[in-house]
Steps between C-alpha positions, in 0.01 A plus 500: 500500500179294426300565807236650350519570152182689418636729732733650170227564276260729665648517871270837554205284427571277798233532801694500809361164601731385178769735554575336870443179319775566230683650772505208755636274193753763408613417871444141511753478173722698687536383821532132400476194730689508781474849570369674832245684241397189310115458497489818644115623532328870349492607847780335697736769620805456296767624809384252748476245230914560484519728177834671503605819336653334229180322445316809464726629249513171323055517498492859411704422185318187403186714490622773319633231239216301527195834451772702325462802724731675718429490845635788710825483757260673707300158471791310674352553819429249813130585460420494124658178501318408828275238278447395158178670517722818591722436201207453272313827593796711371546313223123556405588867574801519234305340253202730568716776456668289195139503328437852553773625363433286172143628507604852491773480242266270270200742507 
């Protein structure tokens, strides 16, 4: 995926404002044209927009690919996938916790 390729480098460095940024074209590559989610909005709710289970599944994977974290199954839920902005708070959280962790073990 190409959506947002500074995202690889340094994704802990991201402000949130980028994160949901990265995030929304993580989505917008996934959830092509023609899709009920196409186009779909930070703050749109993602269930009335028409997002099915598998297409939770299908964006919980492309951001774990994408930030190279591991989201989770607890995350799989109707309300942490409510919105993207939803999406992208946990995903700040993992990598938060991502970044501590390499701070402790590095100092």
């Amino acid at each position: 995926m190409t959506a947002c390729p500074h995202a690889l480098d340094r994704p802990a460095e991201l402000s949130a404002a980028q994160l949901l940024t990265c995030l929304t074209a993580v989505a917008g590559e996934l959830f092509g044209p023609g899709h009920v989610l196409a186009g779909i909005a930070p703050d749109d709710d993602l269930w009335d927009a028409g997002m099915s289970s598998l297409d939770v599944v299908r964006l919980m994977i492309a951001v774990q690919d994408h930030f190279d974290v591991e989201l989770s199954d607890e995350a799989l839920t109707r309300d942490a996938f409510r919105d993207l902005r939803s999406v992208a708070q946990q995903l700040e959280a993992v990598l938060g916790e991502r970044a501590a962790r390499l701070d402790t073990a590095s100092a």
